[in-house]
Structure formats: structure tokens, C-alpha cells
C-alpha positions, 0 to 999 in steps of 0.5 A: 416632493411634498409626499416624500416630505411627509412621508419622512416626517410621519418616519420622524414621530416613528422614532420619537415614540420608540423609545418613550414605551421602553422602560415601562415595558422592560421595567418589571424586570429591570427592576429585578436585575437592579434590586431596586423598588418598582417607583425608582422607575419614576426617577428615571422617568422624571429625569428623562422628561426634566431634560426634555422640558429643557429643550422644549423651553429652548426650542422657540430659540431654537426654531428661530435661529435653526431650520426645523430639518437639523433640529430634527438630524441632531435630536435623533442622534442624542436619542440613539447615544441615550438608546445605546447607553441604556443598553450598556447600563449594569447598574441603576445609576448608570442609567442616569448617566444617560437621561440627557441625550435620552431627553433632549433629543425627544423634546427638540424634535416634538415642539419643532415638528410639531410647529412646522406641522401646525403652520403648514399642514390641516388638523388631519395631517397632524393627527396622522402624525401623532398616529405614527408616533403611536406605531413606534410607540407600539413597535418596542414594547414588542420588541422589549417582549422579544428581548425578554424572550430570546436574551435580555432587556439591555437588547430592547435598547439595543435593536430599538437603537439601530432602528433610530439609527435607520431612521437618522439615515434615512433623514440625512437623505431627505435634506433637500426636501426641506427646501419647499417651505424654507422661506416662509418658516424663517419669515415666520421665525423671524416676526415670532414672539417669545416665552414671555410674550405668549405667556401674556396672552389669553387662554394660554395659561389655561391651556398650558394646565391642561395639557399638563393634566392630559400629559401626567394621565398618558405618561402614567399609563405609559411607565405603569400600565405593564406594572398594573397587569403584574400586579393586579393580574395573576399568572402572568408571563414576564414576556406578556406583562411587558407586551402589556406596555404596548396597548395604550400606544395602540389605543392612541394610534387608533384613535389619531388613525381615526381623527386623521379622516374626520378631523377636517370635518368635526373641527379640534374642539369636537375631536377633544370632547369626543375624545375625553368621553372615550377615555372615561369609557375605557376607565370605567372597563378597566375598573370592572371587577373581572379576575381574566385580565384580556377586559383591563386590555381592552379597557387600556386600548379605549383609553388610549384611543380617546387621548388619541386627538386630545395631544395633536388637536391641543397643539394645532389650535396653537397658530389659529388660537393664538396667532402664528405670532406666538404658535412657536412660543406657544408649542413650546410651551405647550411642550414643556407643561407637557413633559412637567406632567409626564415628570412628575405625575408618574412619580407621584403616582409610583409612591402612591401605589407603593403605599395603596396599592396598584390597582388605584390606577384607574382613579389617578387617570380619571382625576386628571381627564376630569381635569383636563377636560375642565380646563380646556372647556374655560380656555375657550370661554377666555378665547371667545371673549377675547375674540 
């Protein structure tokens, strides 16, 4: 019963990477259909991520009166109604119209099954999760490619929306496996702190910055790196740009495949210095100044395989940081800080290569894993002083 549990909880975090990768995969030509400027993608971005700050927000809310399971079966059904309305978009304000679902649904599900992995499973079996978000992350970027080659990006949406719709099935299904850790998740729900509480305790404010540098580094490369390809390289196929969407997504679940077998031995701390060290790497490979675009490919792949343990390491420190007590407050939180960098950095960053040019990219990543490393590194002096 347990494996079945987790078996369907990595199919979960399939579903939640499915549609982050869509629009910077399909966007170039989105864009053209629409007749918009290519930074009106960060609008829609920022849109998607404002309503997933939201539900991240509520979320300890949430967790406490709900159990994590139907969290779960409701937020997959607001994303496959925000898939399918994507898919019937005709216009560039239409896709507003869908932003909500779209985003709510993401948020819900990462906080409350973030939370009940951090509570109940090792760091290895967290990093396996996040690694399977990186499978469906890479899955539709492929499947956006196929779209494009064989009918349009509306059908990226589409079979990317019957896939969720699997999945919400297949979880329908797997309502009696909760069961197992029912009692212990609502004594624990029931003696949990809320926002205001954990945003008292040390380290906690260091730690929500840095997620947010982290975050705003990774949702860049997710909506920009396609766009990067397209215009830095030359002679590129739409269908091979927007395939392009799908290597820092194999970056990160190579580097979560990989954490998940030594995370239990090198410890949270160590995976995320490592880490940031690989992500400088791979920037250092995508600046090189080489005309073939197959080094930039590679570059982004070690970029994203050193953000790989940074995210699942951050969020299972919370209960052994800063107490069970407040790790629901604190992912939250967490969650939220997150998604206030994918929002906006991705945004900023759209402008600032309209006026500079795409190819300053790497520079914009670069700022921010310095960022997030420094945070990080002062939220653990505040934690041991505390201790």
C-alpha cells in the first residue's frame, strides 16, 4: 500500500510539471498567431503565477481543514479546465480568461504535497519527487514540438489536457491509499502555527528570499530559454526551438535523479552547494561565444541539473529548521516567495532583452544563483545561532 502511495504521488508532480513548460515551448509561435510582442508572454506568466501565489497563501489554511488527498483531485481538475481553455484561445486576451484555474490548481498541489512529503518521507524520496516533476515538465515541451509539426500549438494544450485528465483518474482511484497517514497529518494539522507565526521565526525571511532568487533564475529559463535559441541561434526549425523548452527540465530531473541516491548521505545543505556550483558551470558553457547552437543545449541541461536538489532540499529543511509546528506555514511560504519570483523576474526579464537583447540571459541567471546562494548560506548562520 505504501509503494502504491507513492507511486501515485511521483504521478502527481508528473502532472504539476505538465503544463509549466507549455507556454515557453509554444510561445514563439503563439506569439506570431496572436500578433503580440514576444514580453507579452511574461504577462501571462505573471498572471498564471499571481494565482498560484493565492493558493500557495492559503494553503496552510487549507491543509488544516482538508486532507492533502482532495487537495490534490481538485487542484488537477482547475489545471486540466485551464489546459483545455488555453487550447480554445483565439485571441491573446482570451487566455486570461483562463490564467485562474490554470494557476490555482499548481499552487494547491505543490505546498500540500510538498508538506506531506517533508513530514513523512527522507530527503531521497523528495528529491524523487521533484524529479518526476522534471519528467512532465520535459514530456510537453515534446509534445508542444509534435503540435507544432503535425497541427498547431492549441493541440499542445489539448493532448497535454487529456493527459492531466489520466492522471486526475487514476488519483480518483488511489482515495483509500491515503488512509495510512490520516491521523498523524490532522494531529499534526491541528497543533500547526500559521503565516504570521512562522514569519517570526528565524531564518524564515532569509529563506523566503532566496527561494524567491532561486525561483525567479528557473522560471526565466522555463518561459525564455526556447526564445533564447531563436534569437541567438540562426537557422533554426520552429519545431527544434520549441523542443529547446524541454532541456532545462532535463537538466533538473537529472540533477533530482541523481540527488535522490546520495541525498540521505551528503545531507540538504551539501546537495545545495553542489548544486549552485553546477548551475555556475553550466552559465559559464552557454556564454561561450560558439555560432553551433548543440554547446548552449548543453549549457542549459548543467544549468538545470544544478538547480535540480536546490527547490526539493529548500522545502524538506522546513520541518527540521524550523519545527513541524510551522513547516506547513513555512512551505507555503516557501511556495509563495517562489512563485512572487517566477511572477515577476520573467517579466523583467522580457523587457530588459527587448531593449538589450536576448542574448544577456545568462548574466540575468547568474545575479540570481549568486543571490540565492548568499541568502541561503546567512539563513544558516541565523539557524545555528538560534540553535
Amino acid at each position: 500500500m505504501g509503494s502504491l502511495l507513492l507511486a501515485v504521488i511521483y504521478l502527481i508532480f508528473i502532472s504539476l510539471g505538465l503544463p509549466d513548460s507549455l507556454l515557453g515551448s509554444g510561445w514563439p509561435t503563439m506569439q506570431v498567431a496572436f500578433g503580440v510582442p514576444s514580453s507579452y508572454a511574461g504577462y501571462v506568466s505573471m498572471s498564471i503565477s499571481f494565482m498560484t501565489i493565492i493558493s500557495a497563501l492559503i494553503s496552510p489554511r487549507m491543509i488544516r481543514r482538508f486532507h492533502t488527498k482532495w487537495i490534490v483531485i481538485v487542484s488537477i481538475f482547475f489545471t486540466v479546465m485551464g489546459l483545455i481553455g488555453f487550447s480554445f484561445a483565439s485571441s491573446y486576451a482570451m487566455l486570461f480568461l483562463f490564467v485562474v484555474p490554470y494557476g490555482l490548481g499548481a499552487g494547491a498541489i505543490d505546498a500540500s504535497v510538498n508538506h506531506y512529503v517533508a513530514n513523512n518521507y527522507s530527503g531521497s524520496v523528495m528529491n524523487f519527487l521533484h524529479c518526476f516533476y522534471g519528467v512532465g515538465a520535459v514530456i510537453s515541451p515534446n509534445i508542444m514540438a509534435l503540435a507544432l509539426s503535425r497541427a498547431r500549438w492549441n493541440e499542445g494544450y489539448r493532448w497535454t489536457a487529456l493527459i492531466q485528465f489520466g492522471i486526475l483518474l487514476v488519483c480518483i482511484l488511489s482515495l483509500p491509499l491515503w488512509k495510512q497517514n490520516e491521523k498523524a497529518a490532522e494531529e499534526e494539522n491541528e497543533s500547526g502555527a500559521g503565516i504570521r507565526e512562522a514569519l517570526k521565526v528565524p531564518g524564515v525571511v532569509l529563506t523566503l528570499i532566496a527561494f524567491y532568487a532561486y525561483c525567479a533564475g528557473e522560471a526565466t529559463c522555463f518561459l525564455w530559454t526556447s526564445s533564447y535559441f531563436a534569437g541567438v541561434k540562426e537557422g533554426l526549425s520552429d519545431g527544434l526551438i520549441a523542443s529547446f523548452g524541454s532541456l532545462i527540465f532535463g537538466g533538473l530531473m537529472l540533477g533530482r535523479l541523481i540527488s535522490g541516491f546520495v541525498s540521505n548521505k551528503l545531507g540538504d545543505k551539501l546537495l545545495i552547494r553542489i548544486g549552485i556550483v553546477v548551475e555556475l558551470i553550466g552559465i559559464g558553457i552557454v556564454m561561450l561565444p560558439i555560432a553551433h547552437y548543440l554547446p548552449a543545449a548543453v549549457g542549459f541541461v548543467v544549468i538545470g541539473t544544478g538547480m535540480g536538489p536546490i527547490y526539493p532540499a529548500i522545502q524538506h529543511m522546513a520541518p527540521s529548521n524550523f519545527g513541524k509546528k510551522y513547516s506547513a506555514p513555512v512551505i507555503g511560504l516557501q511556495m509563495a516567495s517562489a512563485y512572487v519570483g517566477s511572477t515577476f523576474m520573467p517579466m523583467v526579464f522580457g523587457h530588459l532583452q527587448q531593449r538589450v537583447g536576448i542574448g544577456i540571459m545568462p548574466l540575468y541567471l547568474l545575479l540570481f544563483a549568486a543571490l540565492n546562494i548568499g541568502l541561503l548560506e546567512r539563513a544558516y548562520v541565523v539557524l545555528k545561532q538560534k540553535q
